[in-house]
DRENPA-3360 file (N, C-alpha, C; in nm, 2 decimals, always signed):
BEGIN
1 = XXXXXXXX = +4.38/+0.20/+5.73/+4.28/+0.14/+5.65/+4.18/+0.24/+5.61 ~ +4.13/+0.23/+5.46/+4.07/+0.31/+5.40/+3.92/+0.31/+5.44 ~ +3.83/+0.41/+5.47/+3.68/+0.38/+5.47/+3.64/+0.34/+5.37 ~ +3.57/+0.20/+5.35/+3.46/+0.19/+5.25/+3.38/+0.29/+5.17 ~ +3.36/+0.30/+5.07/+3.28/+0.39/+5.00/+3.13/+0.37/+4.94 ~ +3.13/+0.17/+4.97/+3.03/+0.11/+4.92/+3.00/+0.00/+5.01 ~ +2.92/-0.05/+4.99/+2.87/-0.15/+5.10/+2.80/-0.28/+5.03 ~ +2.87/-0.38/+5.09/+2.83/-0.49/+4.99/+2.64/-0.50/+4.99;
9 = XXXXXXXX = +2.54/-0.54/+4.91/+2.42/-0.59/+4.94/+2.41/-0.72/+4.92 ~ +2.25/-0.68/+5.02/+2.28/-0.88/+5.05/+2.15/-0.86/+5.05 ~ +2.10/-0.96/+4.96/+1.95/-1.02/+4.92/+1.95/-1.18/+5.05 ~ +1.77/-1.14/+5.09/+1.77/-1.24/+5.19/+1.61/-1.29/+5.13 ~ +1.62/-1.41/+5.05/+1.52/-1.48/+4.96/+1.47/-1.62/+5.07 ~ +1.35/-1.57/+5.15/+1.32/-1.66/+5.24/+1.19/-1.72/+5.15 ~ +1.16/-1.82/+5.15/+1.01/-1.92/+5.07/+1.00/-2.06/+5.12 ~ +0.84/-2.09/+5.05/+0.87/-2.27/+5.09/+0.82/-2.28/+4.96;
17 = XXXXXXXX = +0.83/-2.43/+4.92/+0.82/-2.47/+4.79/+0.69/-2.56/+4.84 ~ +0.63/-2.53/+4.69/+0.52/-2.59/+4.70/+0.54/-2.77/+4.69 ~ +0.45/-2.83/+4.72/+0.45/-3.02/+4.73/+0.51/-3.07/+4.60 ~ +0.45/-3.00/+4.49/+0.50/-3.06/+4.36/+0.63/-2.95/+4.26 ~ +0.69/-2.91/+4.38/+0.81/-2.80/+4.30/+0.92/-2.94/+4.25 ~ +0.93/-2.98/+4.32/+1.01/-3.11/+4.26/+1.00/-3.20/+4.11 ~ +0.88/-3.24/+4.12/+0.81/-3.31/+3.99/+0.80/-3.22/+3.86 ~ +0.81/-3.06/+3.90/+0.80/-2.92/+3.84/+0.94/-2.90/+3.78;
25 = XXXXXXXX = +1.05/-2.93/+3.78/+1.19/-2.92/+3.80/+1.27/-2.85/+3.87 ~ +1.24/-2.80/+3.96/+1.28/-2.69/+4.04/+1.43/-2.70/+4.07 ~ +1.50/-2.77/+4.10/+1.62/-2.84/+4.15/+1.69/-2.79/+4.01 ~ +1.68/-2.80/+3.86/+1.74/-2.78/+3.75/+1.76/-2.64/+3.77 ~ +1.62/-2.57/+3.74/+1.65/-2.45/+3.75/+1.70/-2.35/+3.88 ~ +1.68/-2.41/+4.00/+1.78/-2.39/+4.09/+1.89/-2.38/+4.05 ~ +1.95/-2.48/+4.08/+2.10/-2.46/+4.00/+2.17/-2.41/+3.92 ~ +2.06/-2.36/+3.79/+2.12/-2.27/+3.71/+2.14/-2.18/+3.71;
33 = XXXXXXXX = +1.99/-2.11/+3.82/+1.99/-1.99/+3.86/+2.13/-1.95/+3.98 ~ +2.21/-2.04/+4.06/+2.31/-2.01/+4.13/+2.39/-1.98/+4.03 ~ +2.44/-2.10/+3.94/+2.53/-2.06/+3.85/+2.56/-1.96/+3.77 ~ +2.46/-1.88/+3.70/+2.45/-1.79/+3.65/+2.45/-1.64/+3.76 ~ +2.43/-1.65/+3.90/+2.44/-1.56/+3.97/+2.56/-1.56/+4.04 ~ +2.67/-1.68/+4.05/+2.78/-1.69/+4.00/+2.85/-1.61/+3.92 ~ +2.83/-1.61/+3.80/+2.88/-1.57/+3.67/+2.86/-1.40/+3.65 ~ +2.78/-1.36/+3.74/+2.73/-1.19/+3.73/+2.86/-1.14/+3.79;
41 = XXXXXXXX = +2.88/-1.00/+3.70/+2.98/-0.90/+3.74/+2.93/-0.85/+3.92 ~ +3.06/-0.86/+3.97/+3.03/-0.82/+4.14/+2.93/-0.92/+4.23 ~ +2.93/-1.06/+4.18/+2.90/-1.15/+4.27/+2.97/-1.19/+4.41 ~ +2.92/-1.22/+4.47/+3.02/-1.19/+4.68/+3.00/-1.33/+4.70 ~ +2.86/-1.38/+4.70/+2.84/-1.55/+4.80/+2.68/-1.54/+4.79 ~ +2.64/-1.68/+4.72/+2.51/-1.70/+4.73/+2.51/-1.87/+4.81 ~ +2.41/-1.86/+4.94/+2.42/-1.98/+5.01/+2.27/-2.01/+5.03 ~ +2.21/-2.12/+5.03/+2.10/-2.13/+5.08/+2.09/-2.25/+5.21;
49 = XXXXXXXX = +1.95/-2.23/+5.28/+1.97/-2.31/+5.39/+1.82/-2.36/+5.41 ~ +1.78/-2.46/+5.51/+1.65/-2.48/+5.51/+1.61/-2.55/+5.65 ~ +1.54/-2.48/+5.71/+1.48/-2.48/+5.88/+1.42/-2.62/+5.85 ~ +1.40/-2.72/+5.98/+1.32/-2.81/+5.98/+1.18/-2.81/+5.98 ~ +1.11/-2.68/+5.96/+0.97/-2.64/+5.94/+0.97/-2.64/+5.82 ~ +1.07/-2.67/+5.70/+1.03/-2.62/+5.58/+1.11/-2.52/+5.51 ~ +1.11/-2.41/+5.60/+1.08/-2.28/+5.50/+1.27/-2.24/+5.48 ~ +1.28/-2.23/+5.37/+1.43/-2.25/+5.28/+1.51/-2.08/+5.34;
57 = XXXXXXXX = +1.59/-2.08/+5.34/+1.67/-1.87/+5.33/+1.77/-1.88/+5.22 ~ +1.79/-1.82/+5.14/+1.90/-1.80/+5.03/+1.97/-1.64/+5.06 ~ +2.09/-1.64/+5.08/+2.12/-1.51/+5.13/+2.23/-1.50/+4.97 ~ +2.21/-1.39/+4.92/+2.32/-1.38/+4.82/+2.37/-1.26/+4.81 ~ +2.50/-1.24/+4.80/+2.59/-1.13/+4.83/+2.60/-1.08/+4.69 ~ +2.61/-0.92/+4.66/+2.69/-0.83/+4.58/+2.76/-0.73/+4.59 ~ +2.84/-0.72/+4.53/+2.94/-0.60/+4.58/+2.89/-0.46/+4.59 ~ +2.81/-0.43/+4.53/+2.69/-0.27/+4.48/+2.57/-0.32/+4.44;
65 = XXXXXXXX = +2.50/-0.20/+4.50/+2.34/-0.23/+4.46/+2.37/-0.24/+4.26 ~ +2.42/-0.17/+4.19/+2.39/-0.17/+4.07/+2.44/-0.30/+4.00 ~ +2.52/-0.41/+4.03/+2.53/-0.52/+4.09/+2.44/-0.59/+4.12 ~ +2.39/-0.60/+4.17/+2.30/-0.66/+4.28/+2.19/-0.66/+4.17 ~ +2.11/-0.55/+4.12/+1.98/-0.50/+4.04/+2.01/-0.55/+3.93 ~ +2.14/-0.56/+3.86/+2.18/-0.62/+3.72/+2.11/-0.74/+3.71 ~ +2.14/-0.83/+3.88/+2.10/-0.96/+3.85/+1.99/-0.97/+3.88 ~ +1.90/-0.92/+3.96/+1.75/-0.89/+3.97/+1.70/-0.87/+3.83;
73 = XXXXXXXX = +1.75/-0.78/+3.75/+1.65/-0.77/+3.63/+1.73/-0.85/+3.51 ~ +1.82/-0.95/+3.55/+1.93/-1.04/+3.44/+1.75/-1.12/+3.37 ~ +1.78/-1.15/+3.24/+1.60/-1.14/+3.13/+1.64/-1.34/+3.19 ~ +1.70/-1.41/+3.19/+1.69/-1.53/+3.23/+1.65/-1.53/+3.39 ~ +1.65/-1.49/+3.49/+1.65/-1.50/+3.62/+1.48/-1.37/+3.60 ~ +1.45/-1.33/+3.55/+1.31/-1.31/+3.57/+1.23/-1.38/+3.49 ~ +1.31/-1.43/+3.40/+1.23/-1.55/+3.35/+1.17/-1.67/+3.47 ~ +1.28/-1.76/+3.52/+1.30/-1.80/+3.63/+1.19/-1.74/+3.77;
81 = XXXXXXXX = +1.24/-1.63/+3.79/+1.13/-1.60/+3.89/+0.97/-1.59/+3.83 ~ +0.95/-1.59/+3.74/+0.80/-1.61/+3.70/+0.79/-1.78/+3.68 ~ +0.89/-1.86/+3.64/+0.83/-2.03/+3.69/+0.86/-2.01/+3.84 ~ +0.88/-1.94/+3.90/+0.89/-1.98/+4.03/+0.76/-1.92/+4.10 ~ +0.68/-1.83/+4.09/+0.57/-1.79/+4.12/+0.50/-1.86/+4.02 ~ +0.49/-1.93/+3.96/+0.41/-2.04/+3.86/+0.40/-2.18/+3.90 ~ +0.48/-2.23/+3.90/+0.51/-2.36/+3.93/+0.58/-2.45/+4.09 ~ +0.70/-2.31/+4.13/+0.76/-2.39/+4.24/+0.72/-2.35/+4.36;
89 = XXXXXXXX = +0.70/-2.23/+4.41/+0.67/-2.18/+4.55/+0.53/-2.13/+4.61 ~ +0.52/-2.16/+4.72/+0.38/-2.16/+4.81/+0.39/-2.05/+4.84 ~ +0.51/-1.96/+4.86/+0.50/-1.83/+4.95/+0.70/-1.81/+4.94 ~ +0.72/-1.66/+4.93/+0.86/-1.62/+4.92/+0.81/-1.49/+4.95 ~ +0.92/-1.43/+5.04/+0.95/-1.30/+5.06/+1.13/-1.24/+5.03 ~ +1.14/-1.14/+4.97/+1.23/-1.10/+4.96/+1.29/-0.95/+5.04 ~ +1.39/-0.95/+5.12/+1.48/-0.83/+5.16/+1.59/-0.81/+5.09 ~ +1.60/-0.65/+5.06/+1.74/-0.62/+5.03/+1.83/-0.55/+5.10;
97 = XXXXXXXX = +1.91/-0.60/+5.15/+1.97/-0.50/+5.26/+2.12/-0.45/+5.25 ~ +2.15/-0.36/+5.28/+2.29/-0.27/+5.27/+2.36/-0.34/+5.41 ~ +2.52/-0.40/+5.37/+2.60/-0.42/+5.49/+2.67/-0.29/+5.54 ~ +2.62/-0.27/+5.68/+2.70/-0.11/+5.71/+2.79/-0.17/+5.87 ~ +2.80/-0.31/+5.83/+2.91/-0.34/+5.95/+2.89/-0.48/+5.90 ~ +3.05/-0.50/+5.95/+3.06/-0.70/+5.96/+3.19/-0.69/+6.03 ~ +3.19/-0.78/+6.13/+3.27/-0.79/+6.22/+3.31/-0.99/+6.21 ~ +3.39/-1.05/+6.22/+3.42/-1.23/+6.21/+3.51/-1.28/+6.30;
105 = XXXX = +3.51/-1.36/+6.27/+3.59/-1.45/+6.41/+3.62/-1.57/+6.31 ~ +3.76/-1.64/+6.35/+3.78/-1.74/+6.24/+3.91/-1.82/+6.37 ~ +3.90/-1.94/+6.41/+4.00/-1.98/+6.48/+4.07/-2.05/+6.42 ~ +4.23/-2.01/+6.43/+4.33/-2.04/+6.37/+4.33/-2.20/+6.37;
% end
């Protein structure tokens, strides 16, 4: 087996939504925004999840940072993240992190 030369990145989009993100449309442009990060050259897996305190995690995979940054600066998805510091969210933090190991388990 070959060494890797590249290492997938993985964006880790933790936030809470504000009381009125809902009534805001948030859920539409959610969606579109997966879809279209879907659709980006070298997309891996975008999942989101949400603790019973609230506060949401979106982990989304790409195969190369240059990848990865495409969709960061894609002109609809910073569109999007400015209604989202506008309208939907109380607080979001963002990590970008390099996978430099993954190890799985899967029972037959």
């Amino acid at each position: 087996m070959e060494p890797r030369t590249t290492h997938p990145i993985v964006t880790v989009f933790r936030s809470r939504l504000r009381a009125d993100a809902a009534s805001n449309g948030y859920a539409k442009l959610a969606a579109r925004m997966e879809e279209r990060a879907r659709a980006m050259t070298g997309f891996i897996d975008f999942k989101t999840f949400q603790a019973a305190d609230g506060e949401r995690v979106s982990i989304i995979v790409f195969d190369t940072r240059e990848h990865q940054t495409a969709w960061r600066d894609d002109p609809e998805h910073r569109d999007a993240q400015q209604s989202g510091r506008e309208s939907f969210y109380e607080e979001y933090s963002i990590s970008i992190c390099e996978e430099r190991s993954h190890r799985a388990f899967r029972r037959d």
